[in-house]
C-alpha positions in Angstrom: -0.9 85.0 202.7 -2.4 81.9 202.9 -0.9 78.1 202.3 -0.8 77.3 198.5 -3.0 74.1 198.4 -1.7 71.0 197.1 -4.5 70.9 194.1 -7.0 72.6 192.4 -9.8 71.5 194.5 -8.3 72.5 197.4 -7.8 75.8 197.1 -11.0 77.0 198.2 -10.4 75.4 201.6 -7.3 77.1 202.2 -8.5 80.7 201.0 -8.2 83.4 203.2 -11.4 84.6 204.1 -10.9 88.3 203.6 -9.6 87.6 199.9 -12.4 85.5 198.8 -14.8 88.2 199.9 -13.0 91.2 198.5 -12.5 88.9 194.5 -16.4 88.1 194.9 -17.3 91.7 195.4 -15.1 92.8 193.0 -16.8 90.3 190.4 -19.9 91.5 191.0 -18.9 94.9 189.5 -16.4 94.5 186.9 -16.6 90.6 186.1 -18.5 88.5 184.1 -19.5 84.6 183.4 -20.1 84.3 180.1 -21.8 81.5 178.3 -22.5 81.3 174.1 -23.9 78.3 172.3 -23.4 79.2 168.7 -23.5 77.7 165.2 -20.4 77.0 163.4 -20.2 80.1 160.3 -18.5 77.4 157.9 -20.2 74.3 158.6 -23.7 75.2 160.0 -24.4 71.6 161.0 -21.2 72.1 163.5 -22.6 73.7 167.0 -20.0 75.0 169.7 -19.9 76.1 173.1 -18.1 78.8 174.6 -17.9 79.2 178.4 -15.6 81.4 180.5 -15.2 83.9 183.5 -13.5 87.3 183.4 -12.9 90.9 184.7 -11.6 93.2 183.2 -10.1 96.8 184.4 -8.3 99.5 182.9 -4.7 98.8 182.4 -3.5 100.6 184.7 -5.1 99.0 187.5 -4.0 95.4 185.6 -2.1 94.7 189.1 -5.4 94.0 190.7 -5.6 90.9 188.2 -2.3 89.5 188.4 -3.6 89.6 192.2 -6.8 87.8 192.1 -5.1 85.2 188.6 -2.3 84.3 191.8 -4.6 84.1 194.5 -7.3 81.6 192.5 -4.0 79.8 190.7 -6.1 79.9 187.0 -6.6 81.6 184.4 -4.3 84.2 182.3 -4.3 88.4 181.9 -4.3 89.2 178.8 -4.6 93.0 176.8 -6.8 92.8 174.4 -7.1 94.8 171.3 -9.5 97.4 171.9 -10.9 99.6 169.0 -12.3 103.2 169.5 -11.1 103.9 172.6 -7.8 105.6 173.8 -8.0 103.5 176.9 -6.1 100.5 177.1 -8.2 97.2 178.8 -6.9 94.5 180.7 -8.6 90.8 181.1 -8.3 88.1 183.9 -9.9 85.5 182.0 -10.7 81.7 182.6 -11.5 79.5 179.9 -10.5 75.9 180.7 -13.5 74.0 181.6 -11.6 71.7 184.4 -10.5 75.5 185.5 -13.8 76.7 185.9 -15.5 73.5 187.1 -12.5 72.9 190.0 -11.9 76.5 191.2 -14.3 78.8 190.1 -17.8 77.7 190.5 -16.6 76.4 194.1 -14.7 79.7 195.0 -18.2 81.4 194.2 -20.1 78.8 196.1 -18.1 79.3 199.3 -18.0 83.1 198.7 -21.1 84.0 196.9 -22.3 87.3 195.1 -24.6 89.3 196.4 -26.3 91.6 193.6 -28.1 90.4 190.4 -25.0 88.8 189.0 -25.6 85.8 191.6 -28.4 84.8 189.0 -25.9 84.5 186.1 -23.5 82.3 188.3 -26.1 79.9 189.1 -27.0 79.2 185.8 -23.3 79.6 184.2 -22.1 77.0 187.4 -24.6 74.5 186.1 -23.6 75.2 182.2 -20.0 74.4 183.4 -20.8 71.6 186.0 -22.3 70.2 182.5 -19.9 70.9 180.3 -17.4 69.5 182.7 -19.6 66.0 183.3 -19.8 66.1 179.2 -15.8 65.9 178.8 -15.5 63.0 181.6 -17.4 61.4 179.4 -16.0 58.1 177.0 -16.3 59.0 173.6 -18.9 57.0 171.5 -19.6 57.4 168.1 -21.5 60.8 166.5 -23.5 59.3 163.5 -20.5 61.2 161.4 -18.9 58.7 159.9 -15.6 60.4 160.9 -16.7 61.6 164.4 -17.3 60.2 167.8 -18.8 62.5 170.6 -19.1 62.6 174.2 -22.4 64.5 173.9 -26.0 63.6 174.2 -28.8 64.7 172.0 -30.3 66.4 174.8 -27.0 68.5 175.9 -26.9 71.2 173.3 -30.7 71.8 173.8 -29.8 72.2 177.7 -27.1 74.4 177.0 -28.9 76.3 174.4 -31.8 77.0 176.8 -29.4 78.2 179.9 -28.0 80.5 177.2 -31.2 82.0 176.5 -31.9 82.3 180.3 -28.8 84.6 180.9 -29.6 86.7 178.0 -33.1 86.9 178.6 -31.9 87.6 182.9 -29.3 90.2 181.7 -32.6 92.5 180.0 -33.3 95.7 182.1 -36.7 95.5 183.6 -38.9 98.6 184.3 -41.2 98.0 187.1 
């Protein structure tokens, strides 16, 4: 196996080739990068974002995660509950932005996808790169009088638009 990096941003660099190549195939089947800008159900005026990356498997094959969550040193596996099915499902999920902005989008840089989910990425890595840049931010204040915010008026209409462009790329086209 290859050297464990020193920190996060390293780790690409010290990735065995092999392994990078077989996680990013393997994304491009069972993972996905998924983005939602959404309004708040108890206080409408409240917006958030949601931004993560995943694959999941059957459980039985959960081994494969704990793989790929050790080899990209992120993330958690998780079983979640799963209704109306007699199969159980695991999850390799990555939710922290610094996470996503520091491994992920570079490990998919140096070892890209190949098939339509390659579209996705790009727009999720510049949602994230955002969303990153957004909490480096210093806080100033909101316009609530009890708020301060480290987002610009023009983020959330940014976000909101590369939102829409997954959904609207994820649409089956008949040619």
């Amino acid at each position: 196996m290859a050297p464990q990096p020193t920190n996060a941003q390293g780790l690409v660099h010290f990735m065995n080739d092999d392994i990078g190549h077989f996680i990013a195939g393997f994304t491009a089947g069972e993972g996905c990068f998924s983005l939602h800008f959404g309004t708040h159900t108890v206080c409408p005026k409240n917006q958030n974002v949601t931004v993560n990356f995943q694959i999941g498997l059957r459980s039985d094959d959960a081994e494969i995660l704990h793989t790929i969550r050790a080899v990209l040193a992120c993330g958690r596996v998780v079983k979640p509950r799963v209704y109306n099915t007699t199969e159980a499902k695991s999850l390799y999920v990555v939710s922290q932005v610094k996470d996503l902005a520091l491994i992920i989008v570079p490990f998919f840089r140096k070892y890209p996808l190949r098939a339509k989910k390659a579209k996705d990425f790009e727009v999720w890595a510049m949602a994230v790169e955002l969303l990153w840049e957004i909490q480096q931010r210093e806080l100033r204040p909101s316009g609530n009088p009890r708020g301060r915010t480290r987002w610009l008026p023009k983020d959330r209409e940014i976000i909101k638009s590369m939102t829409q462009e997954i959904i609207d790329g994820r649409k089956f086209k008949f040619k």
